[in-house]
C-alpha positions in Angstrom: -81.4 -25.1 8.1 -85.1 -25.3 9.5 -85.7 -25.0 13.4 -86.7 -28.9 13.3 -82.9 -29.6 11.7 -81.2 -27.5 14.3 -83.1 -29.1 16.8 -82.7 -32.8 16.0 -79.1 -32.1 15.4 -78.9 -30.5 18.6 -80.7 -33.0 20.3 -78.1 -35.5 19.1 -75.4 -33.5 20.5 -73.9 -31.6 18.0 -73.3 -28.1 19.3 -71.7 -26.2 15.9 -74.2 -24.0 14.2 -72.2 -21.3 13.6 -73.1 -18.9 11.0 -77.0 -20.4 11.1 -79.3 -18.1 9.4 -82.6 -18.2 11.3 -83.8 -14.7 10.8 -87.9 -14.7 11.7 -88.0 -18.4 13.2 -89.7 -19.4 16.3 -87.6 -20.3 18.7 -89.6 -19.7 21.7 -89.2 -22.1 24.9 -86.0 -24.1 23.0 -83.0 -25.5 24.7 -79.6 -24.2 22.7 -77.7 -23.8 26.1 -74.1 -24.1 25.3 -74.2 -24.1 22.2 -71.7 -22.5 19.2 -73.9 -19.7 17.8 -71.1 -17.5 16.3 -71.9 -14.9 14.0 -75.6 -16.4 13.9 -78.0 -14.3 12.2 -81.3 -14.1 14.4 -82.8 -11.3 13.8 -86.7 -10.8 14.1 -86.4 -13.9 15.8 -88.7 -15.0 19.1 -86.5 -16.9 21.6 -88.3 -15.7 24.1 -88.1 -17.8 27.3 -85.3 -20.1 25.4 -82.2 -21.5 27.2 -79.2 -20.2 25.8 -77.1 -19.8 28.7 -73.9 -20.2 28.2 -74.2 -19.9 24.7 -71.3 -18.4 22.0 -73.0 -16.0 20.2 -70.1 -13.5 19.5 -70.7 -11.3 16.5 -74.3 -12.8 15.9 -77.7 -10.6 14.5 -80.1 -10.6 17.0 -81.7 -6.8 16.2 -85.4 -7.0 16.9 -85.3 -10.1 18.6 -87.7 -11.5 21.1 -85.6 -12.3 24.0 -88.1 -11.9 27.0 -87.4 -14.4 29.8 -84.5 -16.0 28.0 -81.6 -17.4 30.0 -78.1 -16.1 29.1 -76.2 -16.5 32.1 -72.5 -16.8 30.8 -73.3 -16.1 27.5 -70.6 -14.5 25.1 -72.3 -11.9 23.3 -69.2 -9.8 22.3 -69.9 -7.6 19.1 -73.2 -9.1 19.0 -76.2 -7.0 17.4 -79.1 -6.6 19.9 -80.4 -3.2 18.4 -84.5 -2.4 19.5 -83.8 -6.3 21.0 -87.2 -7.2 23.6 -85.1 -8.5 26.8 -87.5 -7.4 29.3 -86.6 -9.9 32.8 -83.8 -11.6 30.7 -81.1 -13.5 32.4 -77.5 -12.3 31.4 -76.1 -12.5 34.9 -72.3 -12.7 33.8 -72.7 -12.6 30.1 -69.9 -10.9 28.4 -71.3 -8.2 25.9 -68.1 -6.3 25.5 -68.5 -3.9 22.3 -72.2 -5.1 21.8 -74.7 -3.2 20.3 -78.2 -2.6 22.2 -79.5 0.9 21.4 -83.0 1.2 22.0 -83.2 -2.4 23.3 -86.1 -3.3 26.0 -84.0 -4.4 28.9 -86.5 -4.1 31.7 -86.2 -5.5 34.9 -83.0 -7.0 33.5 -80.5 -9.6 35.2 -77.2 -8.5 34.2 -75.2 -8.5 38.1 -71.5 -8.8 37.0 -72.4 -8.8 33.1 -69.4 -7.4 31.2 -71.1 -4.6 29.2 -67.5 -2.5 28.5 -67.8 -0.5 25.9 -71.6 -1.5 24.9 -73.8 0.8 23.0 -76.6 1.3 24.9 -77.6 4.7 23.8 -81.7 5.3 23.8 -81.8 1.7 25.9 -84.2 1.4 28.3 -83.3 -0.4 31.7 -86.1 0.5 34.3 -85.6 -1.6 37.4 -82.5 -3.6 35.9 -80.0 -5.6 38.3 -76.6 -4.2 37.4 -74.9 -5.2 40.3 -71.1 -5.3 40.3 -71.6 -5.1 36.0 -68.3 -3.5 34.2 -69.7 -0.6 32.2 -66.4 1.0 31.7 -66.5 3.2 28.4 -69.9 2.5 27.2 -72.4 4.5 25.9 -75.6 5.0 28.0 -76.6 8.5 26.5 -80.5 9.0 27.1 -80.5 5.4 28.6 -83.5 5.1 31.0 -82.1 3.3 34.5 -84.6 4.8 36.4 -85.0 2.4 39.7 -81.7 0.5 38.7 -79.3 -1.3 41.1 -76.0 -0.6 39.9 -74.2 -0.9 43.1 -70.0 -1.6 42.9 -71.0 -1.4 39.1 -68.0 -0.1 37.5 -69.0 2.9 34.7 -65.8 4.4 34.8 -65.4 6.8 31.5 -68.9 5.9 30.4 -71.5 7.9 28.7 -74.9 8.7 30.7 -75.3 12.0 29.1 -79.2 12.7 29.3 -79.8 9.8 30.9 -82.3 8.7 33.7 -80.9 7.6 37.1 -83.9 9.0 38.8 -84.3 6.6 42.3 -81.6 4.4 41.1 -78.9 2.7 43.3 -74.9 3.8 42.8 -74.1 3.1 46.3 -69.9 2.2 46.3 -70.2 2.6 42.3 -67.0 3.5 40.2 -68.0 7.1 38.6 -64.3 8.5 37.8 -64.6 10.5 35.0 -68.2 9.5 34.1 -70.2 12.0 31.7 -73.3 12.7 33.4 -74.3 16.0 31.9 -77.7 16.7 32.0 -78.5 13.9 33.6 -81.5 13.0 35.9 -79.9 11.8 39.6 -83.4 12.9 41.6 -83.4 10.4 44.4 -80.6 8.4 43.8 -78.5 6.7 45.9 -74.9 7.6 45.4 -73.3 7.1 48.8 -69.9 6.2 49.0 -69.5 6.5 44.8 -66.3 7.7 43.5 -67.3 10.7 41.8 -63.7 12.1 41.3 -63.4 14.5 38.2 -67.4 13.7 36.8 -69.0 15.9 34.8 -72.5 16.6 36.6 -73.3 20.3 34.9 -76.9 20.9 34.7 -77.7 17.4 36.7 -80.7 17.1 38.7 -79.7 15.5 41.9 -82.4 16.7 44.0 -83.0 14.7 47.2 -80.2 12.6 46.1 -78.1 10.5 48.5 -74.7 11.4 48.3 -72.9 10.5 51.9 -69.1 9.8 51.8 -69.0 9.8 48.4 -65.9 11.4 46.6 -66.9 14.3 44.2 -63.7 16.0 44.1 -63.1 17.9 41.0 -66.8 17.3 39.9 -67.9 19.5 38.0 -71.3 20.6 39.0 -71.9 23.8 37.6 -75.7 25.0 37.1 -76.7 21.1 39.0 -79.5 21.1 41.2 -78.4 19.9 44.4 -81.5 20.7 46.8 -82.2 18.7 49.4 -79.2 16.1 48.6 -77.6 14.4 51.5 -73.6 15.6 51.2 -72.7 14.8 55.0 -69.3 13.3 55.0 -69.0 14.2 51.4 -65.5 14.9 49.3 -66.0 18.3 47.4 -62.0 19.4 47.4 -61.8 21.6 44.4 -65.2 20.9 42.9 -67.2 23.6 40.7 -70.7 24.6 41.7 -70.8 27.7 40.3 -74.3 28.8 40.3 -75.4 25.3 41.6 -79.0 24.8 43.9 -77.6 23.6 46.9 -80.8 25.0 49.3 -81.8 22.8 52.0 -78.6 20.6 51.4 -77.3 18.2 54.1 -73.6 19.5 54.4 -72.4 18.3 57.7 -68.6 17.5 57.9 -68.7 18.0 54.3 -65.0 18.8 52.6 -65.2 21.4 50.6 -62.1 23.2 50.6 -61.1 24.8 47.4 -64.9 24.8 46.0 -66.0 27.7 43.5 -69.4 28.5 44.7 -70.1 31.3 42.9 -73.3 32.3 42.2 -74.3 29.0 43.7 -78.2 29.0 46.0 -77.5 28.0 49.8 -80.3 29.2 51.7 -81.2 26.7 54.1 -78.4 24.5 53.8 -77.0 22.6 56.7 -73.3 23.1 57.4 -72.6 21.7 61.0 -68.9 21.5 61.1 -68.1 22.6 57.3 -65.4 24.8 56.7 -66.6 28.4 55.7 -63.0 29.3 55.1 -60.9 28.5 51.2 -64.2 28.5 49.5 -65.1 30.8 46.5 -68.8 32.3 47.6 -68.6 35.7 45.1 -72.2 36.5 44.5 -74.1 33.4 46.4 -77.6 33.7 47.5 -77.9 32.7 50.9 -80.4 33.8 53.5 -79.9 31.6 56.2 -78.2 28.6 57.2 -78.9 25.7 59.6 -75.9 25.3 61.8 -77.0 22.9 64.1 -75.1 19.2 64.1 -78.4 16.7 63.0 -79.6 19.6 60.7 -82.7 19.7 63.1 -83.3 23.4 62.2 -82.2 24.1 66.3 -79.4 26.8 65.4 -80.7 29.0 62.4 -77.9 31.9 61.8 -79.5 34.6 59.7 -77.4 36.4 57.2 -78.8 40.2 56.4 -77.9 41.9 53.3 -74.3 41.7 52.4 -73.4 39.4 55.3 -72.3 36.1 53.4 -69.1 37.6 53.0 -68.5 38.2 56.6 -70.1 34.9 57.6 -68.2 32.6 54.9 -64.1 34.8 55.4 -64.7 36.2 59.0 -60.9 36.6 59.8 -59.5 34.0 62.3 -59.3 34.5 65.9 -55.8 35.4 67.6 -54.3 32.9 69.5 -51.3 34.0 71.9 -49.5 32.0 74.0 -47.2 33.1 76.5 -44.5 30.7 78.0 -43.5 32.5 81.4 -40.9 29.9 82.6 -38.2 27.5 81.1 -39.7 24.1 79.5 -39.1 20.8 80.2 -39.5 17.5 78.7 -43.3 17.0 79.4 -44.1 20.8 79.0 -42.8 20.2 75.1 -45.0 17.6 74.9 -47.8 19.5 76.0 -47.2 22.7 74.0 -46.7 20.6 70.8 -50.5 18.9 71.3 -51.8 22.5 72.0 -50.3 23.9 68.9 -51.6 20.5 66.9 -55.2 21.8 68.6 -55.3 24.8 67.8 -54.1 24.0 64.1 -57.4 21.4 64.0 
């Protein structure tokens, strides 16, 4: 079928043109929204700027396609074939792409806020600037993606694969991280806060200067990651390895850390207002000084000399005795239980 058939069929309202080989044609600018494209083989071919929204194009060829400026809001591109595809400023804002194939596609500047993209191959894709907002990435693969400048805030890449990949400036703010491999990856400037983190696998990251507030990173594993200059205040480290990780000049006000292995780890200059220097591991750290004062304002600098971040980090409690000198009554129980509730704190 030519591209005048399809369109003069279309145009008197049939929709079924599934299995339609139009590999090569020009279908720049056309309308084909809503149409029945199923296992359609469009390879090579230039749609750019066509309306296909809402399209079914499950299972169909479009490697090498020209796609940029097309419209595929609620499109159903499950197992479809978009390998080195040009989608730069496409629409697929709620598309489904579940299982589809886009390695080394052109996806820049992208509209894909709540896509479904679980399970994609998007290894070697480049998304610069993309809108992922709120997209389900669960399980797919991302490794050596470029997201650089992305907004994938409340996206859900649970269990996906961003090995390699470039996050650099990108935003993750409330993002669902659990189990996420993100070794090796490049986190410089990103925006992270409030992600759940729980259980990632960050070794060798760079998240230098990245914004990490209230986000949950327990169990993360961030062995040999550059952390300097990242914003941890409020941050959930319970149990989390940094073993010989760069955490100089780090924000870590009223972080949580307890159970943490820092050995080896860099914390010279780090702020730690309120964080607990108690049930950490800190067996050969490197750590000169440390800002102790509560906005990190450099007001309270506490010096440690040589051999002093032992004493500083394990310095044994201080006693508390008290002495109850007369019988107690109802309101003095009261009293002793909130003191003993303080004291605990």
């Amino acid at each position: 079928m030519t591209v005048e058939e399809l369109l003069k069929k279309y145009a008197a309202g049939e929709r079924n043109f599934a299995g339609i080989n139009l590999t090569e044609a020009n279908l720049s600018g056309v309308n084909l929204s809503g149409a029945n494209l199923k296992g359609a083989n469009l390879s090579v071919a230039n749609l750019s700027g066509a309306n296909l929204s809402k399209t079914d194009l499950t299972g169909a060829k479009l490697n090498i396609a020209r796609l940029s400026g097309a419209h595929l809001g609620g499109a159903n591109l499950t197992d479809a074939d978009l390998n080195v595809a040009y989608l730069v400023r496409v629409d697929l804002k709620k598309a489904n792409l579940t299982g589809a194939k886009l390695i080394r596609a052109e996806l820049i500047r992208a509209e894909l806020s709540g896509a479904n993209l679980s399970g994609a191959n998007l290894s070697g894709a480049t998304l610069t600037e993309a809108t992922l907002r709120g997209a389900n990435l669960s399980g797919a693969n991302l490794r050596g993606a470029h997201l650089s400048g992305a907004y994938l805030t409340e996206a859900n890449l649970e269990q996906a694969n961003l090995q390699g990949a470039d996050l650099s400036r990108a935003d993750l703010s409330s993002a669902d991280l659990r189990g996420t491999e993100l070794r090796q990856a490049n986190l410089t400037q990103a925006i992270l806060s409030g992600a759940d983190l729980s259980g990632v696998n960050l070794r060798w990251a760079i998240l230098s200067g990245c914004n990490l507030r209230w986000a949950d990173l327990s169990e993360a594993k961030l062995s040999g990651a550059d952390l300097s200059r990242a914003d941890l205040c409020h941050a959930n480290l319970l149990n989390a390895s940094l073993v010989h990780a760069d955490l100089s000049n780090a924000y870590l006000i009223r972080a949580d850390w307890i159970g943490a292995d820092l050995t080896g780890a860099t914390l010279t200059g780090a702020k730690l207002h309120a964080a607990s220097r108690l049930g950490i591991k800190t067996e050969g750290m490197t750590c000169k000084w440390v800002d102790l004062s509560p906005n990190g304002d450099h007001s309270q600098i506490y010096w440690l000399n040589s051999g002093g971040t032992n004493e500083f980090f394990h310095e044994t409690l201080p006693t508390v005795r008290i002495v109850i000198d007369s019988p107690l009554d109802q309101g003095a129980h009261f009293a002793l239980a909130a003191t003993y509730y303080q004291i605990a704190q």
